[in-house]
N, C-alpha and C positions, 0 to 999 in steps of 0.2 A: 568399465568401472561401474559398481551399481552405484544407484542415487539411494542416498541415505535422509535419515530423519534430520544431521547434525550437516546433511551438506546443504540441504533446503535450507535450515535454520540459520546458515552462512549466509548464503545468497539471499536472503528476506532481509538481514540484517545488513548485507554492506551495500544493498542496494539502496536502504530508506536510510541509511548515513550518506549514504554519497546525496541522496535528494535532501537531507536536514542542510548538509554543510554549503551543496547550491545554492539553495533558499536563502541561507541566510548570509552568502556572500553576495547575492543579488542585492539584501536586503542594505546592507552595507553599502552598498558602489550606488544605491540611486542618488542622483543628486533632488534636494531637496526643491527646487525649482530653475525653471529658464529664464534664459532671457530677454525681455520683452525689445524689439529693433520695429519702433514706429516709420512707418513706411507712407504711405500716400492716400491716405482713407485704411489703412490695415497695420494688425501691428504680428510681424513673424518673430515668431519664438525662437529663437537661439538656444539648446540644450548642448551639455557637453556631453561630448564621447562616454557611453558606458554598458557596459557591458550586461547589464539588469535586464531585457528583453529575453537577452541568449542564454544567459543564467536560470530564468524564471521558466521556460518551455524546456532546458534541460533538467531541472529540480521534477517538475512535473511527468517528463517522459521518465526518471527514475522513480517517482512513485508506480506511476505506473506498470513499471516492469516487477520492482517491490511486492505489487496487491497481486500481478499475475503469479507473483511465483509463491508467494505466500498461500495465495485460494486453490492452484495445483497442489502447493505439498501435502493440503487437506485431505483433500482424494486418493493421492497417488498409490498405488498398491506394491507397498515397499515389501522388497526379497518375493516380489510374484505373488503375493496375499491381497486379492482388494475385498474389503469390508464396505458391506453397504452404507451409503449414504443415511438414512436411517435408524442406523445404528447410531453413528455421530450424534446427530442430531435428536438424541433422546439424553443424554446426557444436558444438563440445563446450565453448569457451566460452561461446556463447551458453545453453547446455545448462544448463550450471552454475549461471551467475547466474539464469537462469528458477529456477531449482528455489530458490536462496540467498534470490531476491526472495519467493516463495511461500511460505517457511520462515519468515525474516521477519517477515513479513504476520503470519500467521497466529500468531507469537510473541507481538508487538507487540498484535494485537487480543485474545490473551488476559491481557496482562498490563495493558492498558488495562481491560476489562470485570472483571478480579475482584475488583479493589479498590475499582472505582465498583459493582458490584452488593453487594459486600461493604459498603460505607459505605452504601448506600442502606436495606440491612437492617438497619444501627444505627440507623438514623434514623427508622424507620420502626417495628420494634420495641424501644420506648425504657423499658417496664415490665418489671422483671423481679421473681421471688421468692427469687433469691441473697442476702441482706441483705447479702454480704461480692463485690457487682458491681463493678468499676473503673472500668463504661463507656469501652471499650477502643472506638477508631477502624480502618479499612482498615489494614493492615499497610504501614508509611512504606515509601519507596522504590518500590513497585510502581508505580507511575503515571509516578514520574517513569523506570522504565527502559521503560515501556513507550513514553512519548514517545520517547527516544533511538531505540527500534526500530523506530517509527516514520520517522522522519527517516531513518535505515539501509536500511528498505525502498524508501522511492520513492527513494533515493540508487541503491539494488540495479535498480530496474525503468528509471532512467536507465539504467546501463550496461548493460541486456540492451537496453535502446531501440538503444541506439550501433550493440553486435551486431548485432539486426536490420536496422539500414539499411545495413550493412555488407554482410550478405549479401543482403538485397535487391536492393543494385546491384552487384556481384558476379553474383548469378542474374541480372540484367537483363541486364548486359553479356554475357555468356555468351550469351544467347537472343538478342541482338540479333546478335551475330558471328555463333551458328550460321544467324540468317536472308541475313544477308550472303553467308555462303557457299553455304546451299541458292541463294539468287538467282543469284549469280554458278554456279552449278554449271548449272541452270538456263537461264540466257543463252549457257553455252560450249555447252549440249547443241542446243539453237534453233539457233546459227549452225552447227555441224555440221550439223544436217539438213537447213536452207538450202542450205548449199553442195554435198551429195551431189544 
């Protein structure tokens, strides 16, 4: 089966839904804080069960597959045609959103990983020697804006997708007329030398 403009446009799209709708069920399941179990000079945190860690580094592993398949479909040289790089990138819409989707990205996977690595380090170091500890959780809303920017990024790598095949056949067209013409330039110059 050949890869298509409208099959990458799939795969960009259900990958950065499937990482919006992680994000923001992580965002949902955190609980708001632990509970502090004073112990003998230390007080261990008590957190309930949830699933916001495994949520947060899956959200994130599907951006990531998202931005890869989104920055391939750029390139790809669909039906055996590849157009230079170059080209793309002389187009200043195209320009824009390349740089908006990349920006993005890279938003979005930071505001995904700080609150899942940040929770992961409550969770993990749960004893502490404060006696006056609150066992405080990831700082709320970061997960869930980073789903959003998420869902914004591969929304971003569609519309540079668009761009590209825009100017892809655009360059195609153009190369295909200039061949027409060298041909026919070609054929007139044959039949002149024929006929002298």
């Amino acid at each position: 089966m050949a890869v298509s403009v409208k099959t990458m446009a799939s795969i960009v799209s259900f990958f950065g839904f499937v990482s919006f709708i992680l994000g923001v069920i992580a965002e949902n399941k955190k609980p708001a804080a632990g509970t502090p179990v004073p112990g003998k000079g230390v007080v261990t945190c008590k957190f309930p069960a949830d699933p916001t860690v495994a949520l947060g580094y899956l959200s994130f592993a599907f951006l990531i597959v998202s931005t890869v398949a989104g920055y391939m479909s750029l390139f790809y040289p669909y039906k055996g045609k590849s157009v230079p790089q170059g080209v793309l990138f002389k187009s200043t819409s195209f320009l824009v959103f390349f740089n908006v989707a990349v920006f993005t990205t890279g938003l979005a996977a930071a505001m995904l990983l700080w609150p899942t690595i940040t929770e992961q380090m409550h969770l993990q170091r749960n004893v502490h020697d404060d006696l006056t500890y609150t066992c405080p959780t990831a700082k709320t809303g970061l997960l869930g804006g980073g789903a959003f920017l998420s869902l914004d990024s591969s929304l971003f790598w569609l519309v540079a997708l668009m761009l590209a095949d825009n100017a892809r056949e655009d360059f195609l067209d153009e190369e295909d007329k200039g061949g027409e013409v060298a041909s026919n330039a070609y054929v007139a110059h044959s039949v002149v030398d024929a006929s002298a």
